[in-house]
N, C-alpha and C positions, 0 to 999 in steps of 0.2 A: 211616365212617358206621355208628353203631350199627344194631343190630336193630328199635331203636322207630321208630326215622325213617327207615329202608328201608323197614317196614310204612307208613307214612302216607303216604310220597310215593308208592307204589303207591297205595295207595286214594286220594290225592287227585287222582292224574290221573283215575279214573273217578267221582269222588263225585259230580260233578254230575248222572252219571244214576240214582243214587238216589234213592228217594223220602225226604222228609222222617221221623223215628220220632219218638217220645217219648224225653225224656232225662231218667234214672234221680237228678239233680242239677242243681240249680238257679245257671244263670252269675249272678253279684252284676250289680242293676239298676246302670245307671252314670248315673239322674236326677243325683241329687245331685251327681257328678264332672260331666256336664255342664253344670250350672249354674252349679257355681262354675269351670269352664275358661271359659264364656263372661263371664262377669264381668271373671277376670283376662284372656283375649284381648283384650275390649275396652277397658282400660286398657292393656294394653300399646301398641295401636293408637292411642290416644287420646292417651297420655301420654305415650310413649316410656321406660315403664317399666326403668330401668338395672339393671346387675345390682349397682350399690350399694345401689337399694332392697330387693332378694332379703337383701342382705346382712344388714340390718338386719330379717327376718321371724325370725319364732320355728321352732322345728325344726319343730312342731306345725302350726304355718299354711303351712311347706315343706310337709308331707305331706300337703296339701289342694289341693295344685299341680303342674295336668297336667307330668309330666317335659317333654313336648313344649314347654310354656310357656317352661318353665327354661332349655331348649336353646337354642332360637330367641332368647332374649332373650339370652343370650349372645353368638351367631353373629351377632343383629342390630347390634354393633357393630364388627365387619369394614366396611369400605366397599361390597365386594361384595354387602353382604346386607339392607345398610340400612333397604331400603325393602321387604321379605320381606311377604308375606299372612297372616300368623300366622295366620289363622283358616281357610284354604282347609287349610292341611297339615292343623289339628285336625279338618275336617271327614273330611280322606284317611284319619287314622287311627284318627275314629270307624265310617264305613266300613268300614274294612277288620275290626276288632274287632267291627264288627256280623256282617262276612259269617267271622269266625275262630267266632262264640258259634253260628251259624245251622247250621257244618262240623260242631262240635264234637256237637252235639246228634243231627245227624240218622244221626251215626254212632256214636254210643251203644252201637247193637246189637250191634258189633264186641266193644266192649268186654265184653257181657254174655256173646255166646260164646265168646268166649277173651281172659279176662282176664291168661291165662300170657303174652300178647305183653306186656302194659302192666305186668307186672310184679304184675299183683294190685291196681292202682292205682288209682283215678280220676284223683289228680292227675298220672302218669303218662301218662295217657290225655290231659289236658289240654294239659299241654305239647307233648304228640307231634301233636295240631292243631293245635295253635298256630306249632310250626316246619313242619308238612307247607304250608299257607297259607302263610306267610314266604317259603317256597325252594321251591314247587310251584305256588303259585296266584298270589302277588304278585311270585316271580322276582325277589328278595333274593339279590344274591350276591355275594359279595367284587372288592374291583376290584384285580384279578393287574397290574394297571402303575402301583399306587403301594401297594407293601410298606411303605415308610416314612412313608405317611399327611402327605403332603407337601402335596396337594392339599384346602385348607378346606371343599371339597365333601364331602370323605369322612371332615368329622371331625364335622359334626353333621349332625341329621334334614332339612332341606330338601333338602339333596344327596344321603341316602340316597331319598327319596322321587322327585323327580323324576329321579335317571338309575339306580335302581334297582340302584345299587353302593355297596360302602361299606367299612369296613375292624372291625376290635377295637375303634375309641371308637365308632363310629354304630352297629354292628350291635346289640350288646348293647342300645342304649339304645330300639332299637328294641322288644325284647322287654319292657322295662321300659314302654313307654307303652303299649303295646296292654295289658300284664297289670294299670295301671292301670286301661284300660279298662273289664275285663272284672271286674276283683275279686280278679285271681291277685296274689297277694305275692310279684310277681318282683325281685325286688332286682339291683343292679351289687355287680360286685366285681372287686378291684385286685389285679393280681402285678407285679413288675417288666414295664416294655412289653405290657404287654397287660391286656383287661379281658374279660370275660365274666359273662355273666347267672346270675340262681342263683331257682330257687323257693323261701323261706325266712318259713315262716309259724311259727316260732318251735320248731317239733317235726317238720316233715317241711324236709331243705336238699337240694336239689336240683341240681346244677351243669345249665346249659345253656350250650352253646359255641357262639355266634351262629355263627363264622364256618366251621362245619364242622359244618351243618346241624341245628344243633339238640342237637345228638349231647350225651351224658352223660360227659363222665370226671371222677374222683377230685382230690377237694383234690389226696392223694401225689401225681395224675402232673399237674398245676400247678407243686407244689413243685418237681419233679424236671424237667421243659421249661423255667421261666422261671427256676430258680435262685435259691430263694425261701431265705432264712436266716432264721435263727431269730432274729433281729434284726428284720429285715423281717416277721414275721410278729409278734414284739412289737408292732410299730409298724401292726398292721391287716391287713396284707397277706390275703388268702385272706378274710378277716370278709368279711360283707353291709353294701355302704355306708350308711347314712343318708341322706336326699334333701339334708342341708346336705352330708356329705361326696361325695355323686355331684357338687353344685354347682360345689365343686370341681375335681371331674375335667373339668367340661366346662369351666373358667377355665383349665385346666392347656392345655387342646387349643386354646383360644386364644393363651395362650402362647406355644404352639408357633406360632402361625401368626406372630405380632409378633416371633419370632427369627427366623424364615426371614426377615421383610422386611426385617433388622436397627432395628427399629422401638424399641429399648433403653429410651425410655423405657414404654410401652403393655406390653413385655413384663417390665420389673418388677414395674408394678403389678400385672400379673394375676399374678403372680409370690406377691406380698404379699398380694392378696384370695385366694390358694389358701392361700395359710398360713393365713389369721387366721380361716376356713373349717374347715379340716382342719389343726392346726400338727401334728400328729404323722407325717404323712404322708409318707415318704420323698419318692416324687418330688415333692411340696410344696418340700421344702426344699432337694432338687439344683435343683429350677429356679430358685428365689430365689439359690442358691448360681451358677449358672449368669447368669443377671441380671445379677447385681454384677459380678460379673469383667468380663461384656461392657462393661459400662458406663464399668469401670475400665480397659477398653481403648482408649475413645474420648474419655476424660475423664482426663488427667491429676491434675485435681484430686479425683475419687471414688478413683481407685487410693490416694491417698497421704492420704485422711480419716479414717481412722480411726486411724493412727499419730501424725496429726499433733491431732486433737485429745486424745488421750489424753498425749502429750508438753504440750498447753497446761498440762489437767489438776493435769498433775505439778507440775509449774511454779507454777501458784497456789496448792497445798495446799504444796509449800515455800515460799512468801513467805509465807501465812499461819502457819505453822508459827514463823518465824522473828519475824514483829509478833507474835505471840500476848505478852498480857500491854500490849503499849504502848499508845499514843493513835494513835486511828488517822484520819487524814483523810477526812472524806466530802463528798460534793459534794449540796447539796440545794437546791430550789428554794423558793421564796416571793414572795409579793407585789411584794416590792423585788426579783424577781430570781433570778440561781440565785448560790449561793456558796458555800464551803468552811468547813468548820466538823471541829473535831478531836473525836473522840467516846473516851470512856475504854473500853478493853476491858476492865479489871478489873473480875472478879467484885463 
């Protein structure tokens, strides 16, 4: 645990007995994000809004759409989840984003006398209430008896919310919907198995590690824990996702759930809407890679499609190869019928 988030979870155990201050910065209103989350909640509600419709939004109409939205409408097609209240969670983590903007404020004063704890920072300061509420006041905290995120509960937000456990896919996405909330440019980002949050408003990037409270370390010791190459980091790795590329990740975590049930077809497809989402994405394309093989485990006829129709292939570019130049037989229909007629291939 860093030093920032050891200062806040002390002060957030007693903040409640301080009085409100004035705060030296202004938290972004979030009318306009509530407007249009209630809009898209109630179509989703209403319409059973899929994530092939997400599929087909613009990047730009993505970034107008509560993360929480995005999640839920994912997880909504689990059998488990089907029937979810999409709008009770929105309200849980307008809430709680209300009572993160109300901490943040009224402890201000911390920051004006000793700005050397927050680094010199406000945004600093920001984040550091924001995780002391997460893992101090809302008791956000990793669940130690599923390391392998085996459990669908603990791969999106309704499962983090109601048992208030969750793993590297939920945690971080947590920090991304409240700092929608609030106006903070919290972004996701991707290393091999693992994901963490990042403050990333184009000139200040911030790493936050949802699942080790908030705490700050280095792109290097990412690179250096997940075994991050320089291939993979070609391919995105360590970057601030895009809300089409987070989209992604939460299709990826459904994935996952449709191979555990060996569910081969379900987990193709989210397999292929993770590609055609993010196609450069390493684990996009092990899971598609992953996919296939399953499928051509259980399907003798997908194991052996793709030799076999590239062998057709071959076969009719040699017969044409061979008629090229002569009259060639075709079979056409008309009025009277269908019949065979010889057509000249000469030029």
């Amino acid at each position: 645990m860093t030093k920032r988030v050891v200062l806040v979870v002390i002060y957030g155990s007693v903040g409640y007995l301080l009085g409100r201050s004035s705060l030296g910065f202004q938290v972004a209103s979030t009318s306009e994000g509530d407007l249009h989350r209630a809009l898209v909640t109630s179509s989703l509600v209403e319409s059973h809004i899929s994530v092939n419709w997400l599929l087909a939004r613009s990047d730009r109409e993505l970034e107008h759409i509560d993360p929480l939205i995005l999640n839920l409408a994912v997880a909504r097609n689990l059998p488990e989840f089907a029937s979810l209240d999409v709008d009770r969670y929105a309200r849980q983590l307008d809430e709680w984003a209300a009572e993160v903007k109300h901490d943040t404020e009224r402890h201000y004063y911390r920051f004006v006398e000793k700005p050397e704890d927050f680094k010199h920072s406000e945004i600093e300061y920001k984040i550091s209430w924001l995780a002391s509420d997460i893992n101090a006041v809302f008791k956000i905290d990793y669940d130690l008896e599923d390391f392998d995120a085996a459990r669908p509960e603990n791969l999106f937000l309704n499962g983090l919310v109601d048992r208030k456990v969750g793993t590297c896919v939920s945690m971080p996405l947590l920090y991304v919907a409240l700092g929608w909330r609030l106006g903070y440019p919290i972004k996701l980002v991707s290393v091999p198995t693992h994901l963490f949050a990042r403050w990333d408003d184009g000139v200040n990037r911030i790493n936050i590690e949802a699942t080790g409270y908030g705490g700050e370390l280095s792109d290097e010791a990412y690179e250096s824990e997940f075994f991050v190459s320089q291939r993979c980091k070609d391919r995105g790795a360590l970057e601030s996702l895009t809300p089409r590329q987070m989209l992604a990740q939460m299709i990826l975590a459904r994935a996952h759930c449709w191979a555990r049930r060996g569910n081969v077809h379900e987990h193709l497809a989210d397999a292929l809407r993770a590609n055609l989402l993010d196609p450069k994405h390493p684990l996009a394309m092990v899971e598609l890679e992953r996919a296939w093989q399953h499928r051509a485990e259980l399907d003798d006829y997908f194991a052996h499609a793709g030799h076999d129709l590239l062998a057709a292939v071959a076969q009719i570019d040699e017969r044409d190869r061979a008629n090229q130049g002569k009259p060639i037989e075709k079979l056409i229909f008309s009025d009277s019928g269908q019949m065979k007629v010889t057509v000249d291939d000469k030029p």
